[in-house]
N, C-alpha and C positions, 0 to 999 in steps of 0.2 A: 386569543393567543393559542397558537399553535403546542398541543401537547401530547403524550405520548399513548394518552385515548385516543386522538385520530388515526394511532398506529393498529389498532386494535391490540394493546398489549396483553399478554395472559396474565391470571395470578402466579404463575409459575415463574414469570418473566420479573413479573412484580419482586416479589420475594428474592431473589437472584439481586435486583438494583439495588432495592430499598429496603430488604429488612423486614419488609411486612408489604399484603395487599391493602394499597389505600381506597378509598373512593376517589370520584374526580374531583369533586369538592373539597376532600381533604389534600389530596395532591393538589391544588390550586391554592389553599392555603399555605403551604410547604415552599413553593417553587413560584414566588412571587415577579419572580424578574424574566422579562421573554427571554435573553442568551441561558440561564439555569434550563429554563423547558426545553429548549434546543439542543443544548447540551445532553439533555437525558435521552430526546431522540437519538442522538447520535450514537449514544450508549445501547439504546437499546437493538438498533443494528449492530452496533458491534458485536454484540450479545448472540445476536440471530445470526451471524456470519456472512453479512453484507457488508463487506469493508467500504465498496463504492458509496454504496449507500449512506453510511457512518460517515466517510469523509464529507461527503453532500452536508450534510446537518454542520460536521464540525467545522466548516471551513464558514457555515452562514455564523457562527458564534463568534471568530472573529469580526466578521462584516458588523457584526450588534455593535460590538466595543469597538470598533473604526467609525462607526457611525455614533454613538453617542459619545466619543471624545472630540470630532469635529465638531458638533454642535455646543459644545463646552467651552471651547476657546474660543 
């Protein structure tokens, strides 16, 4: 799963999200579902003032819930 260690997030970026720097391990225990990961990507361009980019991540999070609500019914 794609997560916001692949972005190279800082602590600084960290704290600003989440409230506190976690490990990837602990964020992976935190952020069990891939659209939440995605989602934080997204957040975390928003953060860094890449809107293009943010919209990228946030438009794949509805794709997650379009794709596991097909597979449901």
């Amino acid at each position: 799963m794609e997560t916001v260690f692949d972005h190279n997030i800082t602590e600084q970026e960290q704290l600003a999200l989440f409230g506190e720097v976690l490990t990837p391990e602990r964020y992976l225990e935190l952020v069990s579902m891939p659209a939440a990961a995605v989602d934080a990507i997204g957040a975390l361009y928003t953060l860094r003032g890449d809107r293009e980019k943010a919209q990228e991540y946030l438009n794949r999070v509805g794709e997650i819930f379009a794709s596991s609500h097909s597979r449901g019914a």
